[in-house]
C-alpha positions as CSV (number, residue, x, y, z in Angstrom):
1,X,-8.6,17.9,64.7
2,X,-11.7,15.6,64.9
3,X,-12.4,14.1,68.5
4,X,-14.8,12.6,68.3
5,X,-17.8,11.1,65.7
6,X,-21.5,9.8,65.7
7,X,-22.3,7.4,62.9
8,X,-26.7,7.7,62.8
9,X,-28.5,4.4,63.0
10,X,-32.1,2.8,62.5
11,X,-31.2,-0.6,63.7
12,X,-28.5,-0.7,66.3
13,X,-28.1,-4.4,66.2
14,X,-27.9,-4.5,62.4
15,X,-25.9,-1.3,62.3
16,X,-23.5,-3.5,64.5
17,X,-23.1,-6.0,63.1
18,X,-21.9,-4.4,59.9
19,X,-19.6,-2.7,61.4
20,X,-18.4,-5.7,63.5
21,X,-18.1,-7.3,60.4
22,X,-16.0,-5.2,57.7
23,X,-13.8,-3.9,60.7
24,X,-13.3,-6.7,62.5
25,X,-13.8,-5.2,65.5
26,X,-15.9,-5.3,68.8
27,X,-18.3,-2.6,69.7
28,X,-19.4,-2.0,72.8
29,X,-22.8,-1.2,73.8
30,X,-23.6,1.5,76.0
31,X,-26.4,3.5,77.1
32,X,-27.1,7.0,78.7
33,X,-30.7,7.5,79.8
34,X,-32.2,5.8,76.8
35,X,-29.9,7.5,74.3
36,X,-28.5,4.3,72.7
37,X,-24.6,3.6,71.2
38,X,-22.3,1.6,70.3
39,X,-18.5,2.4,70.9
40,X,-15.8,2.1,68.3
41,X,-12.7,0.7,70.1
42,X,-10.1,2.9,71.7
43,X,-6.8,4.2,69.6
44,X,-5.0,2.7,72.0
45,X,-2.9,6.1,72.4
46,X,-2.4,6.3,68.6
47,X,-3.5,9.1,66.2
48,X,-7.0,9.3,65.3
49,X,-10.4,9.8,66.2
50,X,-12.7,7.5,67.8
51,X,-16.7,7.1,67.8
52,X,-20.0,5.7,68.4
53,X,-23.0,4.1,66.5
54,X,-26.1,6.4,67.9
55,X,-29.5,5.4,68.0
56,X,-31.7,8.9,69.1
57,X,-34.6,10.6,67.2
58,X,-32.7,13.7,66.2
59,X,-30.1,11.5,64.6
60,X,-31.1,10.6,60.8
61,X,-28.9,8.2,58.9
62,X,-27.9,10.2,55.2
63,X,-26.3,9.7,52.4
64,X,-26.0,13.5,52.3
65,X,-23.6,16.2,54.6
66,X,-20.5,15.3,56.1
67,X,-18.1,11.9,55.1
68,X,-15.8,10.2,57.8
69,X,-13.1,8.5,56.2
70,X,-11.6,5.3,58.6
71,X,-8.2,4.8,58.2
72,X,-7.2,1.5,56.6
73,X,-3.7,-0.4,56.0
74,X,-5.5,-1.5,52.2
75,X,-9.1,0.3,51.6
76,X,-9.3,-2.9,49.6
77,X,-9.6,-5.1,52.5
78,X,-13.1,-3.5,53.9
79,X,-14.8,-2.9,51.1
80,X,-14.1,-7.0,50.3
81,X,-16.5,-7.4,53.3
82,X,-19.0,-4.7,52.8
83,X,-21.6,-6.5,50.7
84,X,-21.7,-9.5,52.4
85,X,-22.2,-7.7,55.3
86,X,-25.3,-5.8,54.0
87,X,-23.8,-2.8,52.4
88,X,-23.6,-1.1,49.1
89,X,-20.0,-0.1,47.7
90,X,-20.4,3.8,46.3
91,X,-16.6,4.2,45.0
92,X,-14.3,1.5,44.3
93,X,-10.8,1.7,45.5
94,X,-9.6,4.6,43.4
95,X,-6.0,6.2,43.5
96,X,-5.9,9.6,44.9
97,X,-2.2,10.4,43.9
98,X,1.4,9.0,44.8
99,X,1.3,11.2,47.3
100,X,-2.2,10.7,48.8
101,X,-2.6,7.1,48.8
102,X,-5.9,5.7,48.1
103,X,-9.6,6.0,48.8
104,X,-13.1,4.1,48.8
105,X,-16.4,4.2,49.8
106,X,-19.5,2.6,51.1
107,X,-23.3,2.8,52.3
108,X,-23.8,0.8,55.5
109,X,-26.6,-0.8,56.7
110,X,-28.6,2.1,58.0
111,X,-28.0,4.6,54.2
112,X,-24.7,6.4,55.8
113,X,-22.0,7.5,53.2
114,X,-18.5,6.5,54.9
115,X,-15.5,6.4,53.3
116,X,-11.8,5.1,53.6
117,X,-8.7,5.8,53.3
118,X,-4.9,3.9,53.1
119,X,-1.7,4.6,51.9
120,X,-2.0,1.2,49.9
């Protein structure tokens, strides 16, 4: 049921580049009358939601209120990359059940609680 998500950032470059850099990915920079982000790339058509990095005043990077959790083919994989890349791991890969898969987490860059999840 999510649509759509807005990760809060101090420092859109460094946010960025973390990101860039445990997800192997490209984000796009884009701008709306001064309201800085920076796209997550497309599904592609598949299942799940897609977001942005968001530099604004009202937005506050937190370790507090709501998790996203990114889907991942081995949680294991990412968090390998996050402290290198300037983040902090919060919860090691850790079994949720046979049934559930696995879980992990992470504070990026900016002090944001995010979290993933894999069926390996």
């Amino acid at each position: 049921m999510v649509g759509w998500f807005e990760i809060p950032v101090n420092d859109m470059n460094r946010a960025k580049s973390f990101y860039e850099t445990v997800f192997k990915v490209e984000i796009k920079d884009v701008e709306f009358n001064g309201l800085k982000m920076g796209w997550f790339p497309g599904n592609n058509g598949e299942y799940g939601a897609t977001g942005t990095l968001i530099k604004q005043n009202s937005y506050i990077p937190s370790k507090e209120g709501t998790l996203i959790y990114f889907i991942s083919k081995n949680v294991q994989i990412e968090l390998d990359r996050v402290e290198a890349a300037g983040g902090k791991i919060g919860l090691e890969k850790t079994k949720i059940s046979d049934e559930n898969g696995f879980m992990g987490m992470f504070i990026d860059t900016e002090g944001n609680r995010i979290a993933l999840h894999s069926d390996a």
